[in-house]
N, CA, C and O of each residue as an XYZ file, in Angstrom:
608
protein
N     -11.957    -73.770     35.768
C     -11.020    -72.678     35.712
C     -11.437    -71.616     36.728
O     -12.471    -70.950     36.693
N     -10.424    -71.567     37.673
C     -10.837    -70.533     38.871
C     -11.003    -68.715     38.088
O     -11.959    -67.942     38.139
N     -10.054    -68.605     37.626
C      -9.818    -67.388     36.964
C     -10.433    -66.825     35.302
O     -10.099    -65.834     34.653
N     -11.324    -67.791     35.023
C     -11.810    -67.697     33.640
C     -13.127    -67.230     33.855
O     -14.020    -67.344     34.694
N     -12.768    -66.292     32.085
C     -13.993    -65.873     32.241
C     -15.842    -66.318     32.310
O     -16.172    -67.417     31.863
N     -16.743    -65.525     32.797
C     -18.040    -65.938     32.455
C     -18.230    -66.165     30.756
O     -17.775    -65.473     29.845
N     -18.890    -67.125     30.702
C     -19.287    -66.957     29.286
C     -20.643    -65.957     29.285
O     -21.350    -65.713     30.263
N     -20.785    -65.523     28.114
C     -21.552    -64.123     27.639
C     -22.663    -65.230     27.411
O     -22.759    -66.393     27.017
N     -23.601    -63.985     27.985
C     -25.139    -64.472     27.437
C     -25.855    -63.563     26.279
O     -26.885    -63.793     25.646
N     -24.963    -62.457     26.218
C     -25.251    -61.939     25.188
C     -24.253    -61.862     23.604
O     -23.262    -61.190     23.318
N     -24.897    -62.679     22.968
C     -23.872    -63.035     22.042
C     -24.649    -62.309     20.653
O     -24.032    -61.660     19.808
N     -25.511    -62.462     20.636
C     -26.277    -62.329     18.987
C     -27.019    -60.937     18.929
O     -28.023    -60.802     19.629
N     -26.676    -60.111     18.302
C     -27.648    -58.815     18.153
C     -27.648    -58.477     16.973
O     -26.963    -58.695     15.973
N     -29.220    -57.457     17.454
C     -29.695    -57.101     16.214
C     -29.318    -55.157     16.143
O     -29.846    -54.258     16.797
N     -28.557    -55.104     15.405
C     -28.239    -53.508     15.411
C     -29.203    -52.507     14.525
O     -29.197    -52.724     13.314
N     -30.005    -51.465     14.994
C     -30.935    -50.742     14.390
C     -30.592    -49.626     14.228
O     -30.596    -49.126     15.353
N     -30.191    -48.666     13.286
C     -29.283    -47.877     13.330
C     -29.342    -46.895     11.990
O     -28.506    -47.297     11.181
N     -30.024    -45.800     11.528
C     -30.118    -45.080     10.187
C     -28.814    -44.365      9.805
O     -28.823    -43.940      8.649
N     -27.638    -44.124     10.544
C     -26.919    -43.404     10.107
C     -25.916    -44.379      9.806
O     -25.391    -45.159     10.601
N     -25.695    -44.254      8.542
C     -24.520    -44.854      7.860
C     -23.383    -45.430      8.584
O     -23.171    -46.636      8.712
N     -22.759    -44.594      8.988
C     -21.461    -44.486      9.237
C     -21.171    -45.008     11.027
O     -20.253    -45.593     11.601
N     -22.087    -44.608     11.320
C     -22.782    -45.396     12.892
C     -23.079    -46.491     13.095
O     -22.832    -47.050     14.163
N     -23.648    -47.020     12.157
C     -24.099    -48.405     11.718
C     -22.623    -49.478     11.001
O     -22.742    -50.702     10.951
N     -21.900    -49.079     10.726
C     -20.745    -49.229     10.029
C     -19.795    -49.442     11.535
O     -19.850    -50.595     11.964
N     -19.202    -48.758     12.113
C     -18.347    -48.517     13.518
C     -18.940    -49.394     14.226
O     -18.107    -50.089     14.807
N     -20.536    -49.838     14.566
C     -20.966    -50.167     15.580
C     -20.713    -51.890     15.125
O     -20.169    -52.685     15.891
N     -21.171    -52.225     13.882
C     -20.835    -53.153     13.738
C     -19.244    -53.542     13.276
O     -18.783    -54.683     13.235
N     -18.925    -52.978     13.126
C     -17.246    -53.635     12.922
C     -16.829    -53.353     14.313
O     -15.875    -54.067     14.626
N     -17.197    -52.596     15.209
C     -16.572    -52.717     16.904
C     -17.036    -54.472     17.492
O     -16.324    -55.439     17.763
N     -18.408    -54.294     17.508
C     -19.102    -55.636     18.136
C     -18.117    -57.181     17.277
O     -17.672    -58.126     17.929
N     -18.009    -57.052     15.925
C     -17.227    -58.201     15.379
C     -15.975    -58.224     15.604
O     -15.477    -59.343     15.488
N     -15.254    -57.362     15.895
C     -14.352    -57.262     16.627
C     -13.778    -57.646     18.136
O     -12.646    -57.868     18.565
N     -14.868    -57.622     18.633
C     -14.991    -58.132     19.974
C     -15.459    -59.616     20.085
O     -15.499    -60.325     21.090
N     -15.818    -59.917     18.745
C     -16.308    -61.579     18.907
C     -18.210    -61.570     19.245
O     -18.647    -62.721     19.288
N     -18.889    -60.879     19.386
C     -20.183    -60.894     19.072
C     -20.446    -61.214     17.423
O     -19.653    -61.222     16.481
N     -21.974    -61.488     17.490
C     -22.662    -62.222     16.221
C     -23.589    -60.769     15.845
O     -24.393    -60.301     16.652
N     -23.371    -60.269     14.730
C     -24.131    -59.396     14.214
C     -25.686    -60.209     13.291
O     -25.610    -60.431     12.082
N     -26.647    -60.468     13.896
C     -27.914    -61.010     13.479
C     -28.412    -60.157     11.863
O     -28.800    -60.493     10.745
N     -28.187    -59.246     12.408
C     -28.745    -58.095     11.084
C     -28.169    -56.489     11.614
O     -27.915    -56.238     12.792
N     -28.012    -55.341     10.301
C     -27.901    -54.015     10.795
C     -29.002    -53.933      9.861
O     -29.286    -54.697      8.938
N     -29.563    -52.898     10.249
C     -30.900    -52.632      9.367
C     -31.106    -51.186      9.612
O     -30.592    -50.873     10.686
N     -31.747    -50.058      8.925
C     -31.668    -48.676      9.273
C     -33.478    -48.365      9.330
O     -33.886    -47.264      9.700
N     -34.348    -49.374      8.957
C     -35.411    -49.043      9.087
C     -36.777    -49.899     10.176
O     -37.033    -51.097     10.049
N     -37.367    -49.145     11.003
C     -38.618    -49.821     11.325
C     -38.922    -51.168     11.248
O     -39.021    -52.162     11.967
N     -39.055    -50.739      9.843
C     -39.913    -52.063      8.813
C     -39.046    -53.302      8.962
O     -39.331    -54.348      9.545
N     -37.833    -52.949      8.261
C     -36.640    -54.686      8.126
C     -36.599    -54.317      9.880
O     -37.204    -55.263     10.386
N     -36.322    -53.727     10.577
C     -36.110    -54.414     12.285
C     -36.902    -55.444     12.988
O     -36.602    -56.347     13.769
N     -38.519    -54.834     12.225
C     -39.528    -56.204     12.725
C     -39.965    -56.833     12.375
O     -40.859    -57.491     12.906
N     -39.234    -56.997     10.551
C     -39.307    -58.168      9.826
C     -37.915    -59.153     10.519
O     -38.093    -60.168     11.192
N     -37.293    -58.889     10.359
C     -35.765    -59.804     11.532
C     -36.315    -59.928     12.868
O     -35.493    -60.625     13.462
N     -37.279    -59.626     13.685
C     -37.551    -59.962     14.547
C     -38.597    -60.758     14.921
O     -38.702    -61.425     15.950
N     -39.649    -60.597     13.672
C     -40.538    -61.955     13.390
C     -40.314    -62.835     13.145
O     -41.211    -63.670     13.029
N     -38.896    -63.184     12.908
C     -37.967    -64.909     12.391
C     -38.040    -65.201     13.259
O     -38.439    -64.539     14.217
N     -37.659    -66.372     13.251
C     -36.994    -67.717     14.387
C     -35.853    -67.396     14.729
O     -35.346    -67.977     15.689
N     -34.863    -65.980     13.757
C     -33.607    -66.149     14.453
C     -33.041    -65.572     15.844
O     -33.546    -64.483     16.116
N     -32.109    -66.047     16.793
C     -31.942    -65.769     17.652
C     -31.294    -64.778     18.093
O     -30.092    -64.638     17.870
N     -32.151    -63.773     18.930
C     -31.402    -62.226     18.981
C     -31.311    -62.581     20.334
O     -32.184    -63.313     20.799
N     -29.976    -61.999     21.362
C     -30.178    -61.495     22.732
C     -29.987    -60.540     23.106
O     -29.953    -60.393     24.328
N     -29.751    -59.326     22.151
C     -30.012    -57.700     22.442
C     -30.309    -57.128     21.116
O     -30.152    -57.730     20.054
N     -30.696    -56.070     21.233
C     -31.295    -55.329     20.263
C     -30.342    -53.866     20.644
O     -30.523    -53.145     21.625
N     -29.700    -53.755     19.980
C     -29.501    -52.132     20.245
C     -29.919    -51.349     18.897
O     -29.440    -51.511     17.774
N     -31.174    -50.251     19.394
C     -31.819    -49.221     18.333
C     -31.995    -48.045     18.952
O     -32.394    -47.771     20.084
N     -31.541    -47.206     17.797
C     -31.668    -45.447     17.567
C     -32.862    -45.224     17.697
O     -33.616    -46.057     17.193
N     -33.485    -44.016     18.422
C     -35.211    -44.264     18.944
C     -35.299    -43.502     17.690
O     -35.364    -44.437     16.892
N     -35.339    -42.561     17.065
C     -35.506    -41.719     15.923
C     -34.992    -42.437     14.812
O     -33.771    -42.457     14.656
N     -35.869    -43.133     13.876
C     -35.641    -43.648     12.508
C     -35.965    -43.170     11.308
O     -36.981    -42.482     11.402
N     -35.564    -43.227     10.254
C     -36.350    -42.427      9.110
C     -37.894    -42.671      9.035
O     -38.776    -41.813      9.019
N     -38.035    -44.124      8.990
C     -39.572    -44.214      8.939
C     -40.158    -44.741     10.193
O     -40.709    -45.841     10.239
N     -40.050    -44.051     11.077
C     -40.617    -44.461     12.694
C     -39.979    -44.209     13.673
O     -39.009    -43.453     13.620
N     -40.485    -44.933     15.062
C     -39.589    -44.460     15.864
C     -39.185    -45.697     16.377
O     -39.698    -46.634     15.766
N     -38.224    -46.114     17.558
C     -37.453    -46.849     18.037
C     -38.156    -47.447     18.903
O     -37.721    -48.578     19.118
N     -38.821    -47.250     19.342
C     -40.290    -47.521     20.464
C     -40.868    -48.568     19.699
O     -40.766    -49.712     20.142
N     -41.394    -48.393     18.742
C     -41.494    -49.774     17.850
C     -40.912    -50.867     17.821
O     -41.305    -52.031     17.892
N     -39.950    -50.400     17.712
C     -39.040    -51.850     17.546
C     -39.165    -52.388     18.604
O     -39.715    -53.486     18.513
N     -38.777    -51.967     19.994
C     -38.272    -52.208     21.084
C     -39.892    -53.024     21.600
O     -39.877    -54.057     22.269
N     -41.151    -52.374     21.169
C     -42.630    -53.043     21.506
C     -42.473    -54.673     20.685
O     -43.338    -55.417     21.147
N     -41.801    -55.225     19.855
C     -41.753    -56.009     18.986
C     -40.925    -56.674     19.873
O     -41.020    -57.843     20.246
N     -40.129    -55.866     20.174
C     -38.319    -57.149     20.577
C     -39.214    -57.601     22.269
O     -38.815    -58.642     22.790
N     -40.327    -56.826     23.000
C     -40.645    -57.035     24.585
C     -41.658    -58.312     23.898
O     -41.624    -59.315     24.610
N     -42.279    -58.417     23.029
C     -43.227    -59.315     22.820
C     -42.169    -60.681     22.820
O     -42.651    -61.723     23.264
N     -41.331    -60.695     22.535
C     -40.040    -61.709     22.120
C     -39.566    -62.071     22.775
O     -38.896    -63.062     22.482
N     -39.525    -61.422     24.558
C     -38.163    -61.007     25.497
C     -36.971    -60.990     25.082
O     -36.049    -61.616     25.605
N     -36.874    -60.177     23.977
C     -35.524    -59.801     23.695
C     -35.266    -58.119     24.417
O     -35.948    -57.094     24.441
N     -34.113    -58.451     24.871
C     -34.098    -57.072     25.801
C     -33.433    -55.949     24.483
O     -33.022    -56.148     23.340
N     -33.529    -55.221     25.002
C     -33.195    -53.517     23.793
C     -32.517    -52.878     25.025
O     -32.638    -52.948     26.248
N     -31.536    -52.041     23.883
C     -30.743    -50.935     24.595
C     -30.676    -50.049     23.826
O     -29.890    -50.073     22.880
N     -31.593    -48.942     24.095
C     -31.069    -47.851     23.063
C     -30.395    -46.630     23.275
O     -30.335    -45.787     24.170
N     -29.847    -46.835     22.023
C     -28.077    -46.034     21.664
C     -29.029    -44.266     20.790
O     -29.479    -44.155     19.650
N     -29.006    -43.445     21.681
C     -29.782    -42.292     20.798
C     -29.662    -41.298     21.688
O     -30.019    -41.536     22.842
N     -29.157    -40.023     21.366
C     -29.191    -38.312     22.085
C     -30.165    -38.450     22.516
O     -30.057    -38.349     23.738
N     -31.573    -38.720     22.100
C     -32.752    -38.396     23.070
C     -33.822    -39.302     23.149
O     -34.324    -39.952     22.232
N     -34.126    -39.277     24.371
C     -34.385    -40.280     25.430
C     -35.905    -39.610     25.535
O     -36.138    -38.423     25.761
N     -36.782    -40.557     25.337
C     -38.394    -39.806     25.521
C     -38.765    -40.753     26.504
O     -38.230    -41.855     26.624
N     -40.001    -40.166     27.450
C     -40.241    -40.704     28.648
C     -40.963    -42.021     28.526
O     -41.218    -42.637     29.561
N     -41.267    -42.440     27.516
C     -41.851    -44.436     27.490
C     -40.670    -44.715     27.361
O     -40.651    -45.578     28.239
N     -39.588    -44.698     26.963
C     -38.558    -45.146     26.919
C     -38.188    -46.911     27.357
O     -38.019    -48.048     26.917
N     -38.248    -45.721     29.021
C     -37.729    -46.668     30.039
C     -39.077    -47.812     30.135
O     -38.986    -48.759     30.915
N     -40.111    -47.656     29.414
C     -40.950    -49.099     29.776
C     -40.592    -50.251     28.724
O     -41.197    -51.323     28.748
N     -39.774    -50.029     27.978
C     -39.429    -51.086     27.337
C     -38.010    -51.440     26.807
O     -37.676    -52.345     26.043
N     -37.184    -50.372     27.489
C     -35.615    -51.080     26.960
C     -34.822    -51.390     28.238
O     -35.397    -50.822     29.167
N     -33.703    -52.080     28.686
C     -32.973    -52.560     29.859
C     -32.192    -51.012     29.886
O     -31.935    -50.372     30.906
N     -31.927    -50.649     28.620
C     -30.842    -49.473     29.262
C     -31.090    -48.600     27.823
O     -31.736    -48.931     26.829
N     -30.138    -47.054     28.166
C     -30.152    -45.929     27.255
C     -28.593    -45.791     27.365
O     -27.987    -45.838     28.435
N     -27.942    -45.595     25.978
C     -26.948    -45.352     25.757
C     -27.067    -43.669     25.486
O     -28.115    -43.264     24.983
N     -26.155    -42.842     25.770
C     -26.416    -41.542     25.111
C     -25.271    -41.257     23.836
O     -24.069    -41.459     24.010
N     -25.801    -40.793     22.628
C     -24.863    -40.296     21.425
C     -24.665    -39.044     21.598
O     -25.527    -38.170     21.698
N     -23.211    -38.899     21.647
C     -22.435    -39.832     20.780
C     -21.418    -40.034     22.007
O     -21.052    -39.175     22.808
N     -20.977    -41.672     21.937
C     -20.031    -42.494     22.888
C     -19.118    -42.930     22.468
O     -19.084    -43.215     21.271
N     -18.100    -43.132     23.243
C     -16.852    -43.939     23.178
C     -17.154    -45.758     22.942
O     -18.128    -46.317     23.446
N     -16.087    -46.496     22.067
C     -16.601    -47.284     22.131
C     -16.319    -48.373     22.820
O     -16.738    -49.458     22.418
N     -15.506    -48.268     24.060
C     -15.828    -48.762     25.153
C     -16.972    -48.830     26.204
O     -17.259    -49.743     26.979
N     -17.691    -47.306     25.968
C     -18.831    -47.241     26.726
C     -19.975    -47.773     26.214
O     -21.044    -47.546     26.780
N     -19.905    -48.641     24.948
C     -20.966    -49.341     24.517
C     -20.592    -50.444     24.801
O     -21.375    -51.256     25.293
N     -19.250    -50.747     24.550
C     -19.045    -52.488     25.268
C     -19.605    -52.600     26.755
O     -20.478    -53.414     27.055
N     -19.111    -51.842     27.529
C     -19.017    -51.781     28.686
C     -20.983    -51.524     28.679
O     -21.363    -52.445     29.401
N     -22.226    -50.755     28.222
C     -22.749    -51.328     28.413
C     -23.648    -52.402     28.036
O     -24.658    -52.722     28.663
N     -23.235    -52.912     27.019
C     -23.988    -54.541     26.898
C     -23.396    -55.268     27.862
O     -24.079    -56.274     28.054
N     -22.147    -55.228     28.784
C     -21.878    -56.036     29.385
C     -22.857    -55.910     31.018
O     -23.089    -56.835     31.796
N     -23.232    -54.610     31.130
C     -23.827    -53.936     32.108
C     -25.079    -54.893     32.047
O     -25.501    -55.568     32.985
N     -25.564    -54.831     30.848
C     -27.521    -55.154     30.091
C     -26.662    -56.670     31.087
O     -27.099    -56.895     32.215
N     -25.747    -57.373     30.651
C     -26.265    -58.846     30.361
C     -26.268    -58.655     32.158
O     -27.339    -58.766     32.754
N     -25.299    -58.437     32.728
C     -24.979    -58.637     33.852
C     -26.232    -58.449     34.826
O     -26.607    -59.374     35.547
N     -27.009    -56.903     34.804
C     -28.427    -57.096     35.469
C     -29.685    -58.326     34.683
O     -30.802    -58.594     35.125
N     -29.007    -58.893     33.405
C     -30.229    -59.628     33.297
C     -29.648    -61.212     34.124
O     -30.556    -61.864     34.640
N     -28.739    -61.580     34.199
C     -28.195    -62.701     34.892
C     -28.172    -62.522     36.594
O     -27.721    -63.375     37.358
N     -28.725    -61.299     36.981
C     -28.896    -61.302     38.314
C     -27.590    -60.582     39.190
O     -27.548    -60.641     40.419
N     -26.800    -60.066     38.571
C     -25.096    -59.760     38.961
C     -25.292    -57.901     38.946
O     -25.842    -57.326     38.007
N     -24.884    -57.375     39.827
C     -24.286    -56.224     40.050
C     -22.986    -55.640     39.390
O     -21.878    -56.175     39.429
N     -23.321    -54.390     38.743
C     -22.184    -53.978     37.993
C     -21.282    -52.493     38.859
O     -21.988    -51.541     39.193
N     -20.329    -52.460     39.037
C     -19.411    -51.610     40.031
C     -19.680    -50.737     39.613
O     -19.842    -49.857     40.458
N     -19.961    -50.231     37.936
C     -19.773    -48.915     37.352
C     -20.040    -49.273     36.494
O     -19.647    -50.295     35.932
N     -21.042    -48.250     36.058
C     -21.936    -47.934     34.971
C     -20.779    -46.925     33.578
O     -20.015    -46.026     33.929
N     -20.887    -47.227     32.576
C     -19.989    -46.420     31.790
C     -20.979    -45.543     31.409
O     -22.183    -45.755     31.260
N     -19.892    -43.835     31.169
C     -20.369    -42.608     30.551
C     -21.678    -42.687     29.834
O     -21.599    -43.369     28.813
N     -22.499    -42.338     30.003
C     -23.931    -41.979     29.061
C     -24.250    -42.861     29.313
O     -24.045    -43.442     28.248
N     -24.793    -43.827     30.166
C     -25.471    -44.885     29.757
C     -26.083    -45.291     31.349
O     -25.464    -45.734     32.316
N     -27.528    -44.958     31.204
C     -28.606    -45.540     31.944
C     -29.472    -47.081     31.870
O     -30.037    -47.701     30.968
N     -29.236    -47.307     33.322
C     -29.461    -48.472     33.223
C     -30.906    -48.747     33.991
O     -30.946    -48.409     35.174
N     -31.948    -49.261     33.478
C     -33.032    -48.800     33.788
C     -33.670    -50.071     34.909
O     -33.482    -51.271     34.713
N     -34.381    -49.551     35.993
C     -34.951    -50.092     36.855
C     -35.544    -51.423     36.847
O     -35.388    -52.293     37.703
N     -36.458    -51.501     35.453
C     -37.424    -52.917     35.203
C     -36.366    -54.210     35.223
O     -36.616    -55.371     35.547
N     -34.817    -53.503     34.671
C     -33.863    -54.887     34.675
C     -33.269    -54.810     35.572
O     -33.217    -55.897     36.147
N     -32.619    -53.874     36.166
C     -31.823    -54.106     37.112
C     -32.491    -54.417     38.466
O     -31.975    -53.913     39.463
N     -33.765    -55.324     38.632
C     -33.864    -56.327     39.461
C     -33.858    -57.391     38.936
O     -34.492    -57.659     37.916
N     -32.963    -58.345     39.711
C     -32.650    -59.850     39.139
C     -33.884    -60.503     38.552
O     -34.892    -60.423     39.253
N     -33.969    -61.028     37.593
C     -34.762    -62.415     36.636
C     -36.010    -61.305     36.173
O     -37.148    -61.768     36.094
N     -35.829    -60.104     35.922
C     -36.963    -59.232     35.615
C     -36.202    -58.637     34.016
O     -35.195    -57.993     33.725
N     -36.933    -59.049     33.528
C     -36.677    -58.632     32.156
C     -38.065    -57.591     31.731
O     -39.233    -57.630     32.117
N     -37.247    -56.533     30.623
C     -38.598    -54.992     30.648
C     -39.818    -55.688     30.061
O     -39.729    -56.673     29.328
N     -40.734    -55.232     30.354
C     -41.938    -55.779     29.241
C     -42.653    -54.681     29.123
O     -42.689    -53.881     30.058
N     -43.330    -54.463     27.972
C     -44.097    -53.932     27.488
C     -45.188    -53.125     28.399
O     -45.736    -54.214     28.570
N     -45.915    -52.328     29.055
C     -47.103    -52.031     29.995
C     -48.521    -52.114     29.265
O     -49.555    -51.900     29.897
């Protein structure tokens, strides 16, 4: 098919997310769109118990500020895995960028979250994206081709 689409390499995520109602939108947007919701989870703890399984995540999107921890955690768990992270959070602390592909900023439209997981997959498959959507940084370690973030 000349005109068809790529198939997605990012299909399965794990959503990390303490606020109710955030966690709620984010996942009924993504199932909506035909993504696989792996788990929503609001704490630390269940994020890197679901990430010590066998099951198959290919993004992680987590809130860096959690009730019991921070998001940096998770994201040290998901680099041991190469599962890439994107985190969706108002504030952005400077390790950040050593371990997630990209920063979403809250609060977004929710096109600008589609638009960037499609961004994440696209620098991890080696492809250039025209435009970056509203709030959302896309960080250096991925956006060179076959370089996925790791841990320092």
């Amino acid at each position: 098919m000349i005109f068809g689409r790529k198939k997605r390499t990012i299909v399965r995520l794990l959503v990390v997310e303490d606020e109710p109602l955030v966690a709620f939108d984010t996942e009924h947007l993504l199932i909506e769109q035909n993504y696989e919701i792996v788990a929503t989870v609001d704490r630390v703890a269940d994020a890197l118990a679901v990430i010590a399984t066998d099951v198959e995540i290919h993004l992680v999107l987590v809130d860096l500020e959690l009730a019991d921890g921070s998001g940096i955690d998770v994201a040290r768990a998901a680099n041991g895995r190469d599962i890439p992270v994107m985190f969706v959070t108002g504030n952005l602390v400077g390790q950040a960028e050593e371990y997630a592909a990209g920063w979403l900023s809250k609060p977004y439209a929710q096109r600008d979250l589609l638009a960037a997981i499609t961004a994440i997959e696209a620098a991890l498959d080696g492809r250039r994206t025209r435009r970056l959507p509203n709030g959302f940084r896309l960080f250096a370690a991925v956006a060179s081709p076959g370089v996925r973030p790791t841990a320092a």
